[in-house]
C-alpha positions in Angstrom: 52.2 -2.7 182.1 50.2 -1.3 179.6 51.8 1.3 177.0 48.5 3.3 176.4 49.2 4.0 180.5 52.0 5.9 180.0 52.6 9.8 180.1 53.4 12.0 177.3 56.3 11.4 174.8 57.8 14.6 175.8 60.1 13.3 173.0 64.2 14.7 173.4 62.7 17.4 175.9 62.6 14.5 178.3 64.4 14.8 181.3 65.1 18.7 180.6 64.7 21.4 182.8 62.2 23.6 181.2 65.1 26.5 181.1 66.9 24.0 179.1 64.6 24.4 175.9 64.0 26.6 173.2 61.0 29.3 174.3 60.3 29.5 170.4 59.7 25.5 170.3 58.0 25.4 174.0 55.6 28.5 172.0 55.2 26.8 169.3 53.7 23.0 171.5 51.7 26.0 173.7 49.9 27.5 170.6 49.2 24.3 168.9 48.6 22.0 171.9 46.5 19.6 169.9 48.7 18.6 167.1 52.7 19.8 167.5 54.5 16.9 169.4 56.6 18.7 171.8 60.5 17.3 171.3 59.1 15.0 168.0 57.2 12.8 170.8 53.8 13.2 170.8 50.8 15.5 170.3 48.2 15.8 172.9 45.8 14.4 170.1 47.8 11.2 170.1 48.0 10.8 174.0 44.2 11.8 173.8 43.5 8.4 171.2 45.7 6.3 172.9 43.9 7.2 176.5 40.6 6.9 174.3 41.5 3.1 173.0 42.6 2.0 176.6 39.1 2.9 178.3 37.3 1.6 175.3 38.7 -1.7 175.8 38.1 -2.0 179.7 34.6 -3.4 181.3 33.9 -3.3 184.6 35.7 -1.7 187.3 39.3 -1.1 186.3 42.1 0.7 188.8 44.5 2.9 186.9 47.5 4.3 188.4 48.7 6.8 185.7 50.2 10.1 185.0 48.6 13.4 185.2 49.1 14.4 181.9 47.2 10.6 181.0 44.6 11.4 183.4 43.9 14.8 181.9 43.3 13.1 179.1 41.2 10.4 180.5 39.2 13.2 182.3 38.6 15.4 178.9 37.7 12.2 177.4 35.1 11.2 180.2 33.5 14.9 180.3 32.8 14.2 176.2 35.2 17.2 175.5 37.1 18.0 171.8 40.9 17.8 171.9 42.2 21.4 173.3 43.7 23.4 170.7 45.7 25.5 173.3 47.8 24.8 176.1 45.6 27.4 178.2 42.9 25.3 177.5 44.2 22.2 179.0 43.5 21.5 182.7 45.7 21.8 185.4 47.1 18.0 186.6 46.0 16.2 189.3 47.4 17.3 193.0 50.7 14.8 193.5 49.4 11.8 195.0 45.9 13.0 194.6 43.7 10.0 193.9 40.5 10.2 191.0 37.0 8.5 190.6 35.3 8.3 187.3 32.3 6.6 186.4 31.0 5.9 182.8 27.2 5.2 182.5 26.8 2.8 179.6 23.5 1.3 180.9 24.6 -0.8 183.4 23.1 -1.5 187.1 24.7 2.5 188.2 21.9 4.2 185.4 19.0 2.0 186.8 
């Protein structure tokens, strides 16, 4: 397994019931999507580098079974888009067991 696969560091909101947390700190992740780290995990902006470094490294055809929150990020990646700053700004996930295509044209035999 390979840790740039894995879903966001939620941090110590992991494993809580959204009722459970603080509606000043969930606010405060919401307005500043990009850079607070919900919990002291991680920031969208670091789930968005580590996504980034993953797909750089792959050639070819890879299958990726992920998280949605690692897939938003792999999709915001592939459509060239800036880090959100905003949690309104960030897509809704992927259906559950919803399945996603993405193709990357770098010049290969798929842009002849």
């Amino acid at each position: 397994m390979d840790a740039r696969l894995l879903e966001v560091d939620f941090g110590a909101w992991d494993g809580h019931a959204w009722n459970d947390i603080e509606t000043s700190e969930i606010t405060a992740w919401t307005n500043d999507i990009a850079d607070h780290a919900p919990g002291a995990g991680e920031s969208v902006r670091q789930l968005m580098a580590r996504c980034r470094e993953f797909m750089e490294s792959r050639c070819g055809a890879t299958l990726v079974v992920g998280h949605a929150g690692w897939w938003n990020a792999a999709r915001w990646i592939f459509q060239g888009r800036a880090v959100p700053g905003r949690a309104d700004e960030w897509p809704a996930p992927l259906a559950y067991a919803a399945s996603e295509s993405a193709f990357s044209s770098s010049g290969g035999a798929e842009s002849q």
